[in-house]
LOLUM-134530 format. One record per residue (C-alpha): x, y, z. Coordinates in pm, whole numbers, plus 50000, padded with zeros to 5 digits. Each point is the difference from the previous one (the first is absolute). Layout:
// LOLUM-134530
XYZ...
This chain:
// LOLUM-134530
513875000547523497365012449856496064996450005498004985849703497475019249843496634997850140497514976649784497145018549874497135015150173497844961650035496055004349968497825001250288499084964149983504094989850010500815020450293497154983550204501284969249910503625007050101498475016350310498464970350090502674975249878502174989550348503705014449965502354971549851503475021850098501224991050328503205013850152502334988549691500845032849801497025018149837500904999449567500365037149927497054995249748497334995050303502105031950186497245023349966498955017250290501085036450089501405014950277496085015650081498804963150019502904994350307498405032250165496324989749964500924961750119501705016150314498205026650060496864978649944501624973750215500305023650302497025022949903497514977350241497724999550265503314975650171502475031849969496825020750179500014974850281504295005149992499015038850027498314995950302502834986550180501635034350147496725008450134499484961750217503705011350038498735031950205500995025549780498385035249920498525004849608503205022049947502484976650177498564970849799499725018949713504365005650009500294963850119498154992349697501965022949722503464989450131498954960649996498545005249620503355020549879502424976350175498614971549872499465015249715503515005849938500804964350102497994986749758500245017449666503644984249953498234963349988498105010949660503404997849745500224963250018497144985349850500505019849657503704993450010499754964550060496694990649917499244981550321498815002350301501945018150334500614965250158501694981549712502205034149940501064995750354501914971849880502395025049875500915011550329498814969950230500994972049795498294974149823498544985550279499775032450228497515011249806497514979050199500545030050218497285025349762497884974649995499644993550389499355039649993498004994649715497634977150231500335018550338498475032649785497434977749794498454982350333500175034950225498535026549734497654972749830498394990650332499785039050074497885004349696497574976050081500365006550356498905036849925498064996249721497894967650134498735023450280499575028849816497424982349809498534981050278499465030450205498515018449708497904976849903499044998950388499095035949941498284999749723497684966649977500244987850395502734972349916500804982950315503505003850110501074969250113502764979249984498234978349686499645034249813503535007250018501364966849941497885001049623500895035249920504164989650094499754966349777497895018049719501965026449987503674982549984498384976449759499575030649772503725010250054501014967749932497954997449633501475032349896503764986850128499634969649789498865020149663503165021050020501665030049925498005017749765496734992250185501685010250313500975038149784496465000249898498924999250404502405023250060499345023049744495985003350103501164998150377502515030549960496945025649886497024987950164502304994550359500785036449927496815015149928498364975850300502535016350260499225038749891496244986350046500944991350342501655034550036496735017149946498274977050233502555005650290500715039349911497585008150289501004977350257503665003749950501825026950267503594997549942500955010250348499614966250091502304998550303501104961450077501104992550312503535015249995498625035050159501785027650222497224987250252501474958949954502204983450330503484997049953499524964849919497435006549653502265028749937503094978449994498374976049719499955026149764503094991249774499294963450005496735003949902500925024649716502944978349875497644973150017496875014049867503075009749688501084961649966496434986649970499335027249703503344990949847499384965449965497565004649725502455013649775502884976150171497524967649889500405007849610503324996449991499854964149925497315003749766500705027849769501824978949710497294979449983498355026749861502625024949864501734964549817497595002549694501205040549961502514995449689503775005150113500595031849765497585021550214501845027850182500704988750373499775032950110495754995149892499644964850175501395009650320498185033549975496344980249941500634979050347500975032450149496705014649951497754971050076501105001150333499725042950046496454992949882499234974450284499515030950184496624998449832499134975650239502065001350234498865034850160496864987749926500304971650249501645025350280497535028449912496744974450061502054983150328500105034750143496375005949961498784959850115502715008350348497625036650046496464985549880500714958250112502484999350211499444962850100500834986549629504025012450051500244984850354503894992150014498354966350127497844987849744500145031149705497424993149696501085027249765497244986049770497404999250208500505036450132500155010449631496424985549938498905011350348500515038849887499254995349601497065015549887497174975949880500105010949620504144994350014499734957250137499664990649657503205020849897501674985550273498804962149883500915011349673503835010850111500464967150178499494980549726501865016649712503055007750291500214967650136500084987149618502985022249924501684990150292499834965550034500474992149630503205023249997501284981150315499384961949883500955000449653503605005450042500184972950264498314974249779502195008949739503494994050171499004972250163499334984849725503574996149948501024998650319497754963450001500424988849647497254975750016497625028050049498845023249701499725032650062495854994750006500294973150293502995019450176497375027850005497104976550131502414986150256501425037750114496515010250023498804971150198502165001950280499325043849995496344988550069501204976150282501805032050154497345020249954497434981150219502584988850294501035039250003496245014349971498334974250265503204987450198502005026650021500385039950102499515013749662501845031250053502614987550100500114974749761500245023149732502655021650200502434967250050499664993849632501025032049885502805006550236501404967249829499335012349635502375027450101502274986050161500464970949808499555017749638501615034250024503834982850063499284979049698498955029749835503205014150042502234971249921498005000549673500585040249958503594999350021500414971249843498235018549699502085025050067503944982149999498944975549692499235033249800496344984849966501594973049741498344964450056500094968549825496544991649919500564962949935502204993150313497225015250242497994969549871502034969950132497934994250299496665005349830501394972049718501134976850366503975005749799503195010250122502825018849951500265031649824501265043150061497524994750324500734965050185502965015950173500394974050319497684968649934497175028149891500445026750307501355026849964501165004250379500685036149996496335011249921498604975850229502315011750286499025034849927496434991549970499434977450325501945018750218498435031849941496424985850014501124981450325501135035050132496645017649885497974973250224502285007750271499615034650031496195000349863497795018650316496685002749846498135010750345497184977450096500884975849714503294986549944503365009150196503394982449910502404989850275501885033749957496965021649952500405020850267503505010149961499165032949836497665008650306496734982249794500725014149673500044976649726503305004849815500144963149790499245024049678502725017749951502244979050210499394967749730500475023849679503285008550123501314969050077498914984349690501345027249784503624996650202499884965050051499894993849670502315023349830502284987450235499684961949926500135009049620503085019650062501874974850232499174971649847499535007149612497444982549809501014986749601500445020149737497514981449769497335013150253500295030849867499765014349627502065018249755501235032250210500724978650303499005010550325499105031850207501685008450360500944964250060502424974749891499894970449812501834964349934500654982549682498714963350090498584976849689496184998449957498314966650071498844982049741496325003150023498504959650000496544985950038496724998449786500645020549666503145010950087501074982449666498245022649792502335032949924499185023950231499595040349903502615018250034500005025450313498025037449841500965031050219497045014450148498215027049802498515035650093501295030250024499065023050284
């Protein structure tokens, strides 16, 4: 399959109208003539997704966690690369089928089992939305607390929350290519705002930042190490973990003939560069812990309000400034996918009032978790579910990639979306039981074992003396879980395409008829995914 050749270069005057003109596509495949975007537009969407005053707050975590700078700072490299690694993978279906990750699921999960990606899908929007505004709601209100002697009150907050989400929401409802046209002004002046920040913190920054975990400590701190580390890891890894569900919303309008090997690549690097702000966030924690020690108080930490505590005067409006192009990245990046696939998942809903409704009940969150709840810990329960929940799913979707030799059939992956049935993909009344084994019982596992100290411990936390083992134990049991099912008990041979199937086996069982609205009207024939790489 191959992509159509870009229209000609449009005059200013056109491209601000098809900035400003809401998206029409929603998750039915993108035509290759609209495929335009390039492997560097995935990498400033991600990178600009992650490169936020939210992922700062995220970068914070090892030192509320009790780390040193140096411990935090290796906590903070292996969570990036890991997740790193776990995500690029997720960036080859959108160009190859032209979707989005949740209706490619269907693949692999079944017709109906791809209701799966979007209950991800939502569990990502609503946590990493509401951190956005969370973070970048009181950046602003403390700042402008600084600088013009706002008062801080409850009222204050409760404006700059619904203002700002309103924002996200306008931008959401536009589209895609308003959303790359954020992103793209987020990406450089995020950038060039942090290395600002670097020069205001150079003096104040002392890298010998000890934590708690020193040769001085009691047996008891000393013992907390590893599960803090591990844990401190986890909470990093979840940023990279959360765009797994989103990336082929994003990578879908790349055309299908660009090189695989330069998709996955681009979502590769997005994530290394959220190092940007990631150390930035550990670097400045260290400093508030030496300089304000009160604002990272295990029992109420305020990693915003220690940053503004030990900013310099001329750097508030920077900081402002950060908040509000961040949080826009963020938040826009988070609910767009989510209105899109539910859009389909509640046909009666286009994807502009899916959005509306997604971003509604985000706001709802956001105010019972910022005045009701233990915000922390909020936002440590919610991403100890992203990963648990996302990464086996993540997997099932890998090898799945893998056995079917990346070979879909684009018009078959849109049954549920058209409320049909039948078709390569409806395998037992639309579930395909062998993912969804794979995937719930390795997600079930993850909570199980999850010891997040202070936060969140499963039943069988403990087991491995406090360290939190639900990582690597849910990979593994996804990846042989479902090789195992595929193997045992073979799905049909029409699942796959032309060179059959990889490592497992297969049965030759007819194809279900696919029935329903326009399923009279001849169907396109199945096109082997494109790319080289």
């Amino acid at each position: 399959m191959s992509a159509q050749p870009a229209p000609p270069a449009a005059s200013a005057s056109s491209s601000a109208s098809a900035l400003t003109e809401v998206e029409a596509h929603g998750v039915e495949r993108i035509p290759d003539a609209d495929r335009t975007a390039t492997p560097l537009d995935l990498f400033r969407l991600a990178f600009g997704g992650a490169n936020t005053f939210s992922t700062c707050v995220l970068g914070a975590f090892p030192i509320l966690f009790g780390l040193s700078f140096w411990q935090g700072l290796a906590a903070t490299v292996l969570g990036v690369l890991a997740g790193a690694l776990i995500l690029c993978p997720m960036a080859v279906f959108g160009p190859v089928n032209g979707t989005n990750n949740a209706v490619s699921s269907s693949a692999h999960l079944g017709v109906h089992g791809r209701v799966v990606g979007s209950f991800l899908s939502l569990l990502t929007a609503v946590a990493f939305f509401s951190l956005s505004v969370w973070s970048s709601g009181d950046a602003l209100v403390g700042g402008a607390h600084r600088l013009f002697g706002l008062e801080r009150g409850n009222l204050s907050y409760v404006v700059a929350y619904a203002l700002f989400a309103g924002l996200v929401l306008a931008v959401c409802v536009y589209g895609f290519r308003f959303m790359l046209f954020i992103n793209k002004i987020a990406v450089t002046s995020a950038s060039v705002l942090f290395l600002l920040g670097a020069v205001a913190f150079a003096g104040d920054f002392d890298p010998s930042y000890a934590g708690v975990f020193t040769a001085s400590a009691d047996a008891a701190t000393r013992s907390m190490f590893w599960p803090s580390f591990i844990g401190a890891a986890l909470i990093v890894l979840s940023n990279p973990v959360s765009f797994g569900a989103f990336l082929g919303d994003w990578s879908r309008y790349i055309p299908a003939a660009t090189p695989r090997r330069r998709v996955v690549g681009a979502a590769f690097l997005s994530q290394l560069a959220t190092l940007l702000p990631f150390v930035f966030g550990l670097a400045t924690a260290s400093i508030v812990a030496t300089k304000a020690p009160k604002y990272v108080d295990p029992a109420a930490p305020d990693f915003v309000g220690g940053l503004l505590a030990i900013s310099p005067s001329w750097f508030f409006l920077p900081v402002c400034l950060l908040a509000l192009i961040g949080g826009m990245s963020t938040g826009t990046t988070s609910l767009y996918g989510t209105g899109l696939d539910f859009s389909s998942v509640f046909p009666r809903l286009s994807r502009v009032q899916a959005t509306l409704l997604v971003g509604v009940l985000s706001i709802a969150f956001i105010f019972v978790g910022r005045f009701g709840l233990d915000l922390v810990q909020s936002i440590s329960t919610f991403a100890t579910m992203i990963i648990t929940c996302t990464t086996p799913w993540m997997v099932v979707m890998m090898l799945g990639f893998w056995t079917r030799r990346g070979w879909y059939d684009p018009d078959a992956l849109q049954v549920f979306n058209r409320r049909q049935r039948g078709g390569r993909y409806w395998f037992a009344h639309g579930w395909n039981w062998r993912g969804m084994t794979a995937w719930w019982v390795s997600a079930l596992i993850g909570v199980l074992f999850t010891n997040i100290p202070g936060q969140f411990v499963g039943p069988l936390g403990d087991l491995a003396h406090g360290v939190d083992i639900s990582l690597p134990l849910s990979l593994a049991t996804a990846a042989v879980l479902f090789l195992a099912l595929l193997w045992l008990f073979p799905e049909p041979r029409a699942a796959y395409g032309p060179e059959g199937a990889r490592l497992v086996r297969t049965v030759e069982v007819p194809v279900p008829p696919i029935t329903g609205p326009g399923a009279a009207v001849e169907a396109p024939a199945p096109v082997p995914a494109g790319g080289a790489g």
